[in-house]
Structure formats: C-alpha cells, structure tokens
N, C-alpha and C positions, 0 to 999 in steps of 0.2 A: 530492392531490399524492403522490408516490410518495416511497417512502421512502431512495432514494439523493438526490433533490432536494431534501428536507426533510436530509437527510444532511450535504449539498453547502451548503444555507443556512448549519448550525451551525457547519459547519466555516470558510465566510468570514468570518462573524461575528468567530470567535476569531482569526479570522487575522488581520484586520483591526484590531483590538484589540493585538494581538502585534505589527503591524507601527508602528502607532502608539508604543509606550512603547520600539522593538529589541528585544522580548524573544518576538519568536516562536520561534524555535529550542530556547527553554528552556520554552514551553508545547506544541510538538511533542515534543520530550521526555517531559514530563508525563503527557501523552493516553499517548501511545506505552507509558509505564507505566502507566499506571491500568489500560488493554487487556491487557496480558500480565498484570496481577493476577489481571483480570476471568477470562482465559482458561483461568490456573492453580489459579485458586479457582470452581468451578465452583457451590458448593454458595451462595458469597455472592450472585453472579448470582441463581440461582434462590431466595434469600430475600428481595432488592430486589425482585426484579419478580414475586413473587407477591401476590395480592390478596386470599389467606388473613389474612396479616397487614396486621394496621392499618397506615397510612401514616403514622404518627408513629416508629412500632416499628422501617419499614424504614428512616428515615428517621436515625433514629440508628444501626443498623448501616452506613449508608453514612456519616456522622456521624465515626464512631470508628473507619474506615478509612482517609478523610479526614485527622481529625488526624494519625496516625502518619506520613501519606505526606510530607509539610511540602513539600507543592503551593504555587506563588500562590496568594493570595488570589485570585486571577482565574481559575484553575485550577480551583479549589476552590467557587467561584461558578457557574462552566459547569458545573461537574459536577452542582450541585446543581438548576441551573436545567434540565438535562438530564431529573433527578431528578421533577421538580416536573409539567414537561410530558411525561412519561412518554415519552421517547426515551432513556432510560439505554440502554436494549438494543440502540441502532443507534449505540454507541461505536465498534465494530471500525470502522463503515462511514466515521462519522465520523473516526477516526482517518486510517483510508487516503484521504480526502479533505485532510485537514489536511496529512499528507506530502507530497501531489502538491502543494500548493500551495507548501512548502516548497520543493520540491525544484526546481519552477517560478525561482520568485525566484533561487534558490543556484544556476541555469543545470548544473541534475544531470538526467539521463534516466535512465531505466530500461529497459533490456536485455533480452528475452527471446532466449537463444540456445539456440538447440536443433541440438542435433547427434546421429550416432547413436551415439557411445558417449561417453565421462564426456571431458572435455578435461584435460591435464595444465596443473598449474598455471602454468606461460611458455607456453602455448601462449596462454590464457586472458589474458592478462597482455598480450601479442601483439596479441590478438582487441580487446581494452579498447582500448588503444593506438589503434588503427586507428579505431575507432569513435571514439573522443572528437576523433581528428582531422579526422573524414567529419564530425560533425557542430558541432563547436566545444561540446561540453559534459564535463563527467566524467557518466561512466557509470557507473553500479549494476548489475551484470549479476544475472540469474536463466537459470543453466545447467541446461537439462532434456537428458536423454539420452533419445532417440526412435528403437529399433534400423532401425524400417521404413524410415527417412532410406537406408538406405545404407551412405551414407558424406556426408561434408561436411558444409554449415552453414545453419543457418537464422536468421535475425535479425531480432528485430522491437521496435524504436525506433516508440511510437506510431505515426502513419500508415506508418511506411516499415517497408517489409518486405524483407528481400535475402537472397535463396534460392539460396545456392549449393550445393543439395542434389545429390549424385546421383540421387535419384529425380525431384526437377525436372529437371533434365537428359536424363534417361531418357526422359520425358511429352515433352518439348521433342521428341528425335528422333522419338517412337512419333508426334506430328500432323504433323511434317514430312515423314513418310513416306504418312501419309494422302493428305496433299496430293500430293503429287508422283506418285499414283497414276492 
C-alpha cells in the first residue's frame, strides 16, 4: 500500500475520532503543530527516525517533546502509535490529509490562483469574493505568480479549472485560425 493511502488511513482514523468527541479542529491544530516542529527541528526528525539508536532512547526524546507540547491525550497517543508503526515520518503527509478533511467538513476550499504578476491585496480580496460566490464555499487562496501567463488569471478549485489567461486565449485564437484554414 502506498504511502499517501497508509497516509490517508491515519488521517481518517483521527478524524474520526475528532469528530466523534467535536474536538477535531483542536487535533488539526495539534498535527498542524507537531509538523512545523518537526519541520523546524530538523535534527529531532532525524534522531526519532534513526535506527542507530535504540527505540526506547528515541522513544523518550519523542517522550519529552510530547510532554512540553500539552497535546490531547489522543494527540499524543496518535503520535505515539505513529511512533510505534514507524510512520512518524509520513506526519507532513498525514497532516495535509487531516486539513483536507477539515476543511472538507468546515465547507472551506483551497484556491490555486496563478496569475502573471503578484495580485494587489483588493484585487485578491475581489478574486476570493467571486470564487466563494461561484462556488458556495470560503476559500483559502494560494497566489503563485507565472510571468509566461501574460497577463490574467488562472484558477484552480479541485476539479475545476478557469483559465482566463491571455496566453489561453492566445492558444484559443492560434487553433481557430488553424481550423479556418
């Protein structure tokens, strides 16, 4: 089984769990911090999941990390049970499955807009707007700037994509011209 699907398990698991007592939002949290620990302490990663040291050893530095964080106990159980079946190091993944499921529930989408230069903040604001009207959700945008666009906008909400680039446009005219030849 691949490791986004083994991913995707642990992340229902907890979700389900979370949604049973209302307190998922504060065990996405949770995850959500343990991951930017994990990500800002590079050196603790690589001393849990080495196999130099004994797994009691690693098992108390994750231990006495743990305590200080004053996680759930459920929290703090998945982490360890994480710990145990040696999936600590597929957190991130787990993580970003656990948000989508979040964000699922909380009727939130995630935005990929790509335009070719940076968007001013009301313009962005505009774009939100629109989008959360198109599709009855709030939106979470992720603004990349792609100079080769042109000019204008690209949008991408899960399946739906809406390309209102001028270089799509451009392509548009350059096969309409094909055709018509």
């Amino acid at each position: 089984m691949s490791n986004s699907r083994l991913s995707q398990r642990y992340a229902k698991a907890l979700f389900s769990l979370g949604q049973e007592d209302n307190a998922f939002n504060q065990y996405g949290k949770e995850l959500e911090e343990f991951t930017s620990f994990c990500r800002e302490n590079s050196e603790f990663m690589k001393v849990i999941l080495n196999p130099i040291f004994a797994v009691e050893d690693r098992r108390r530095v994750l231990q006495s990390v743990l305590r200080q964080s004053g996680f759930s106990v459920l929290v703090n159980n998945f982490l360890n049970l994480l710990f145990d079946k040696n999936r600590i190091d597929a957190i991130e993944d787990i993580t970003a499955h656990y948000t989508r499921l979040t964000d699922e529930v909380s009727n939130i989408a995630h935005a990929d807009i790509i335009t070719a230069k940076p968007l001013k903040e009301k313009t962005l604001e505009k774009v939100v707007k629109s989008l959360e009207s198109l599709t009855s959700k709030k939106i979470k945008p992720e603004v990349k700037a792609m100079p080769d666009l042109i000019g204008g906008i690209v949008v991408k909400i899960g399946d739906l994509v809406l390309d209102g680039s001028v270089k799509a446009q451009l392509e548009g005219l350059k096969e309409s011209f094909k055709r018509s030849e």
